[in-house]
MDAnalysis code that builds the backbone (N, CA, C; Angstrom):
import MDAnalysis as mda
import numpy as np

u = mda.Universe.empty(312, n_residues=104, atom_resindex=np.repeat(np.arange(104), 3), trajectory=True)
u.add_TopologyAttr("name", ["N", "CA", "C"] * 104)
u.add_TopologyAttr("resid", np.arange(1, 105))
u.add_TopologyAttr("resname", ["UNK", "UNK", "UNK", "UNK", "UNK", "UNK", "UNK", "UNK", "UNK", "UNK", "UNK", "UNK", "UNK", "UNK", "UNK", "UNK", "UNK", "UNK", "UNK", "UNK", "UNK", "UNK", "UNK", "UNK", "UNK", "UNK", "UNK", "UNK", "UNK", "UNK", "UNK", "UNK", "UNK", "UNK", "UNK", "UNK", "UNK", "UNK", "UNK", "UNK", "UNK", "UNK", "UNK", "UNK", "UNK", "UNK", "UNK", "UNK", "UNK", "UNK", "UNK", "UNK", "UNK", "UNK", "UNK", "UNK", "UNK", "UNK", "UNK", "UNK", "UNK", "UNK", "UNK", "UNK", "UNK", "UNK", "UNK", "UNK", "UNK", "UNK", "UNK", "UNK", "UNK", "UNK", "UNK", "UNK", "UNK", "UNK", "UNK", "UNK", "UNK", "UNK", "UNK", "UNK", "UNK", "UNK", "UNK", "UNK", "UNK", "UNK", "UNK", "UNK", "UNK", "UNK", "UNK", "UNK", "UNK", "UNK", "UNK", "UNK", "UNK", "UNK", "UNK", "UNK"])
u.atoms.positions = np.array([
    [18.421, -48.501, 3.070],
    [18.011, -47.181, 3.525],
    [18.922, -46.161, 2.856],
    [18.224, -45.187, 2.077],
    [19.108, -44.111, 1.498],
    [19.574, -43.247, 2.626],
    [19.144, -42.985, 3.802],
    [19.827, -42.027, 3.984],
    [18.909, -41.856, 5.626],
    [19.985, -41.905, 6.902],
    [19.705, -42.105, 8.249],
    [20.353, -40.370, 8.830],
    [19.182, -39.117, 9.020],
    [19.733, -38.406, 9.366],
    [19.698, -38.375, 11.166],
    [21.112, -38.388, 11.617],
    [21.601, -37.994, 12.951],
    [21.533, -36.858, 13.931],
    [20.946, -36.545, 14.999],
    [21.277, -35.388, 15.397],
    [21.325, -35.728, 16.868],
    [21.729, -37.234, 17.163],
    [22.428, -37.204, 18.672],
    [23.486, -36.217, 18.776],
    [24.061, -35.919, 20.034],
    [24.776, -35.015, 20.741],
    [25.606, -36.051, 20.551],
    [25.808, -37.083, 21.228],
    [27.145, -38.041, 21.923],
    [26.981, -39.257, 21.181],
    [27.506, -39.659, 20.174],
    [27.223, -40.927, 19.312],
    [28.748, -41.458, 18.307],
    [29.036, -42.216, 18.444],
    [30.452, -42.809, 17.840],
    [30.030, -42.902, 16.160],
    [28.790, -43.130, 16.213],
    [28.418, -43.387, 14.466],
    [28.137, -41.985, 14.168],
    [27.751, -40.909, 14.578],
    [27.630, -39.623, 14.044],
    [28.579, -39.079, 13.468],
    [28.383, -38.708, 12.391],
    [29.393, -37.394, 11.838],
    [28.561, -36.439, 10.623],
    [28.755, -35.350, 11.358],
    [28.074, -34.356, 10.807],
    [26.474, -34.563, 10.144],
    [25.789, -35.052, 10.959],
    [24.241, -35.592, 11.475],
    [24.144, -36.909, 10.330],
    [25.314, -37.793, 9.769],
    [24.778, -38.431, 8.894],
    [25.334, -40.203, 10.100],
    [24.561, -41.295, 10.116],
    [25.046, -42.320, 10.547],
    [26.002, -43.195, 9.886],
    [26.975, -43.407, 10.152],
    [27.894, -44.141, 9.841],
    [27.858, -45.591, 10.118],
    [27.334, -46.351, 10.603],
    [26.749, -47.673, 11.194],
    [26.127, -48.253, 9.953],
    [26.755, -49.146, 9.502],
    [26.248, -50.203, 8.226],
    [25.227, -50.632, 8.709],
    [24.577, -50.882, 10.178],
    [23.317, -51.406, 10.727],
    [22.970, -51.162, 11.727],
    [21.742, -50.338, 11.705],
    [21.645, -49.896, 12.654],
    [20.357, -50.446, 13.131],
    [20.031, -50.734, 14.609],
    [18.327, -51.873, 15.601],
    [18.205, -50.473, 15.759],
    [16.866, -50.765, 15.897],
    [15.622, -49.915, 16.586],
    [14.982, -50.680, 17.477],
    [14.978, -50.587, 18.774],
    [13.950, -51.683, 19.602],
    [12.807, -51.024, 19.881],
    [11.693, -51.560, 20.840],
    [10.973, -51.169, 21.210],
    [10.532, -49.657, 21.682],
    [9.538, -49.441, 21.485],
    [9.310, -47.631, 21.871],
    [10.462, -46.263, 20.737],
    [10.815, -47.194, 19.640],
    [11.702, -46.345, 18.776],
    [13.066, -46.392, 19.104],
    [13.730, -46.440, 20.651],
    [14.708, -46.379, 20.630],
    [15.918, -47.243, 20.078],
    [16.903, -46.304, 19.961],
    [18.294, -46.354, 18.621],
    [18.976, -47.334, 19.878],
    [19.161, -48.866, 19.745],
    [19.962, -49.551, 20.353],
    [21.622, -49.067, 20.322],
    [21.675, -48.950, 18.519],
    [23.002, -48.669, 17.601],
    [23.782, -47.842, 18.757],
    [23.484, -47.191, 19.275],
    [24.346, -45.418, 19.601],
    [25.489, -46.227, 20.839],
    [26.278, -45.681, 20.326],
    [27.680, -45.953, 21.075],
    [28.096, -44.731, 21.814],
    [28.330, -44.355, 23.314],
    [28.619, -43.160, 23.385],
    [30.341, -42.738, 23.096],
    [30.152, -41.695, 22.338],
    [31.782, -41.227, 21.487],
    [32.131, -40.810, 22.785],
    [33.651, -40.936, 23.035],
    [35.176, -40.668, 24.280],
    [35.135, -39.571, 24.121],
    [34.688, -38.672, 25.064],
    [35.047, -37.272, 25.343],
    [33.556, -36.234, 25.100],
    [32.308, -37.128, 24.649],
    [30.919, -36.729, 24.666],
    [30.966, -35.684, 23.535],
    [29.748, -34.709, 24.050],
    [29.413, -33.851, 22.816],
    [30.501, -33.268, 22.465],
    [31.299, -32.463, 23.407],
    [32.411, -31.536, 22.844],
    [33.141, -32.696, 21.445],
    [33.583, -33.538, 22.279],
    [34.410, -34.932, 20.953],
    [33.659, -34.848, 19.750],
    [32.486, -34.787, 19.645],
    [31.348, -34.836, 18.949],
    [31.506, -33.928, 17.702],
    [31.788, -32.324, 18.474],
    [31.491, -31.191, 17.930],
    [33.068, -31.376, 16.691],
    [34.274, -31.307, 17.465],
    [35.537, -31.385, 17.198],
    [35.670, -32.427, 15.685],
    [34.945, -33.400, 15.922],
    [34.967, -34.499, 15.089],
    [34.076, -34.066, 13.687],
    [33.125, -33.253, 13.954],
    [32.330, -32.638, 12.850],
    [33.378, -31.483, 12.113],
    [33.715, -30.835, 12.972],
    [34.611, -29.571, 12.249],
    [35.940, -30.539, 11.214],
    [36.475, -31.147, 11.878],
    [37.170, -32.185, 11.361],
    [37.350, -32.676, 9.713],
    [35.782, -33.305, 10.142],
    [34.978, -33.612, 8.262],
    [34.963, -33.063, 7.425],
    [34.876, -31.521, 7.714],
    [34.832, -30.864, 6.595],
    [33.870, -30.713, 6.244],
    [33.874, -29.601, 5.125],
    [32.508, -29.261, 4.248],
    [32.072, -30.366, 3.122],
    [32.955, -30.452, 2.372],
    [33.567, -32.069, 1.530],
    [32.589, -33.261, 1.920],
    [32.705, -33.561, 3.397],
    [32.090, -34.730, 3.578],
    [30.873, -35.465, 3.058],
    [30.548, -36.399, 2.448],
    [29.145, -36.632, 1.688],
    [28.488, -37.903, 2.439],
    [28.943, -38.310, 3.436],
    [27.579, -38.576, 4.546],
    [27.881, -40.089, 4.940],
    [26.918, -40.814, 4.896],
    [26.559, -42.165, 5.557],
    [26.852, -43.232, 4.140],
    [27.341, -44.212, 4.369],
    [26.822, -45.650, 2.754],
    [25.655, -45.352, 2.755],
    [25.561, -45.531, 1.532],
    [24.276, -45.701, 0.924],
    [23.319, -46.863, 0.950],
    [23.793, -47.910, 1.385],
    [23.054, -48.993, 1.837],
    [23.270, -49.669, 3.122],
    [22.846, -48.483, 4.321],
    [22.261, -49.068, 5.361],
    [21.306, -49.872, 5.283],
    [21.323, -50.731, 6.579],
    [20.513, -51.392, 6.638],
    [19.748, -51.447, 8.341],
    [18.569, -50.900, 8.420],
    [17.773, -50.685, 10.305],
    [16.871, -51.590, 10.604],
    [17.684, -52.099, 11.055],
    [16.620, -53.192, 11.884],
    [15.341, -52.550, 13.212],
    [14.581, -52.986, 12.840],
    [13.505, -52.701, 13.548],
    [12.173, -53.412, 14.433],
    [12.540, -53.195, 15.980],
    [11.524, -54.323, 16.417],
    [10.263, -53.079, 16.703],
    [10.273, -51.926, 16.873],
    [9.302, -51.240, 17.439],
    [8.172, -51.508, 16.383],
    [6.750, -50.727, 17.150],
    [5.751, -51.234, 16.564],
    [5.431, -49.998, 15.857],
    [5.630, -50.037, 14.233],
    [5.667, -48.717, 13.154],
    [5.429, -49.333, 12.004],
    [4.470, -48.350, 11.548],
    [3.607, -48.679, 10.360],
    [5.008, -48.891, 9.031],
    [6.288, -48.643, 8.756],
    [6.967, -48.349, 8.161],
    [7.736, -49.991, 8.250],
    [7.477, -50.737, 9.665],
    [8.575, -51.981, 9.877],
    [7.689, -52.632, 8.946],
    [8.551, -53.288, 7.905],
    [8.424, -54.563, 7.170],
    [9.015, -56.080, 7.844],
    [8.704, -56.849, 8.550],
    [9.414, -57.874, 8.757],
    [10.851, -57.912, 9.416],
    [10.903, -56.756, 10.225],
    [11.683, -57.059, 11.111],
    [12.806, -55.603, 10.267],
    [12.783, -55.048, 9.267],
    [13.603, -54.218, 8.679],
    [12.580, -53.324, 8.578],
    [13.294, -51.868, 8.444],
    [12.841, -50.383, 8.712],
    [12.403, -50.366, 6.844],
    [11.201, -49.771, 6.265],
    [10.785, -50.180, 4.451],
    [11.171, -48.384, 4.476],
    [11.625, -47.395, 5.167],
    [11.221, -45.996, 4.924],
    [13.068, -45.586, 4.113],
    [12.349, -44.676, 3.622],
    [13.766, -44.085, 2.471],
    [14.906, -43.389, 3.018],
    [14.284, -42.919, 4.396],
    [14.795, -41.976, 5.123],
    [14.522, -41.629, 6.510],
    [15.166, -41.869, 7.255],
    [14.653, -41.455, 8.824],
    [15.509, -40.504, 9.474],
    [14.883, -40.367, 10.920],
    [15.375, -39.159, 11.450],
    [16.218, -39.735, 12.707],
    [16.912, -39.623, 13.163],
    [17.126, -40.169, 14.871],
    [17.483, -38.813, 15.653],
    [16.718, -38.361, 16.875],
    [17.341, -37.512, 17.516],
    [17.162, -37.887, 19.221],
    [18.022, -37.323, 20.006],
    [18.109, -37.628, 21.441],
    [16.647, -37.238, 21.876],
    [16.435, -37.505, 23.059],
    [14.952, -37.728, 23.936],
    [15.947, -37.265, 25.034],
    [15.058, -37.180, 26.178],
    [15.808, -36.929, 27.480],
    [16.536, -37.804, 28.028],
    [16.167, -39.424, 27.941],
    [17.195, -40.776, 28.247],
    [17.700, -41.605, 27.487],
    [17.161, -41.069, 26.021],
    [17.799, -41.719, 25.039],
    [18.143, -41.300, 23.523],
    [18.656, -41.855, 22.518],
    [18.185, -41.693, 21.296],
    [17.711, -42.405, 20.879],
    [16.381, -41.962, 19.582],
    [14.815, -42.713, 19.209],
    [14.871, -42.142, 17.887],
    [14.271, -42.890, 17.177],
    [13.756, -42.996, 15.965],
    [12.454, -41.578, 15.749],
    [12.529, -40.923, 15.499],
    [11.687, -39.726, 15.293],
    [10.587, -39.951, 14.141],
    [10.863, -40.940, 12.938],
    [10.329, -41.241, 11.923],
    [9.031, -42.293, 11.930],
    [9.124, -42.741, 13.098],
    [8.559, -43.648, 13.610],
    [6.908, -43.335, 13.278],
    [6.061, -44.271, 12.629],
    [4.839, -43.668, 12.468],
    [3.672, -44.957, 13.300],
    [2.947, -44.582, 14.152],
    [2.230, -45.784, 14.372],
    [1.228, -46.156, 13.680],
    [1.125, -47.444, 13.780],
    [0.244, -48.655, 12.815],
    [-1.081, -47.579, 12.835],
    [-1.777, -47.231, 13.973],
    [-2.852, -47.172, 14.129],
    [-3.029, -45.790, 13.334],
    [-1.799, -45.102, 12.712],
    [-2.206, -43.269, 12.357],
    [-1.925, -43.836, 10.834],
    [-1.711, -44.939, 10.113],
    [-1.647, -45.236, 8.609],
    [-3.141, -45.312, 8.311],
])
């Protein structure tokens, strides 16, 4: 995966919306298993972005997302898309990129 953009609030792999997680699951209904909640929540969050800097150039380049949800994009158990989105929901964080079988 080239490139996993972030925009949880409270996440240990976030920094500055890019994922840091060499591997990241997707289970069922889209949601981001991966998300760890970061010590001290969003504020920690915010602090940790200012931190990075402008400098910062993002996530490895070869993630790898595992994927059980049901999306036209899962190949065999791995996410085939170049680029995805993850952002919070009201109880969780989910895969936003997520396309269903039935809209290909």
């Amino acid at each position: 995966m080239k490139e996993i953009i972030c925009e949880t609030s409270d996440c240990e792999h976030n920094l500055k919306c890019r994922c840091l997680a060499g591997i990241i699951s997707v289970g069922e209904n889209a949601k981001c298993l991966s998300r760890i909640k970061r010590e001290g929540g969003a504020l920690a969050q915010s602090f940790a972005d200012v931190e990075a800097g402008e400098e910062f150039e993002g996530a490895p380049k070869d993630s790898i997302v595992q994927c059980s949800a049901e999306c036209a994009l899962n190949g065999g158990g791995v996410c085939s898309a170049d680029k995805i989105t993850v952002k919070d929901s009201l109880f969780r964080a989910k895969c936003r990129s997520r396309i269903s079988p039935k809209d290909k």
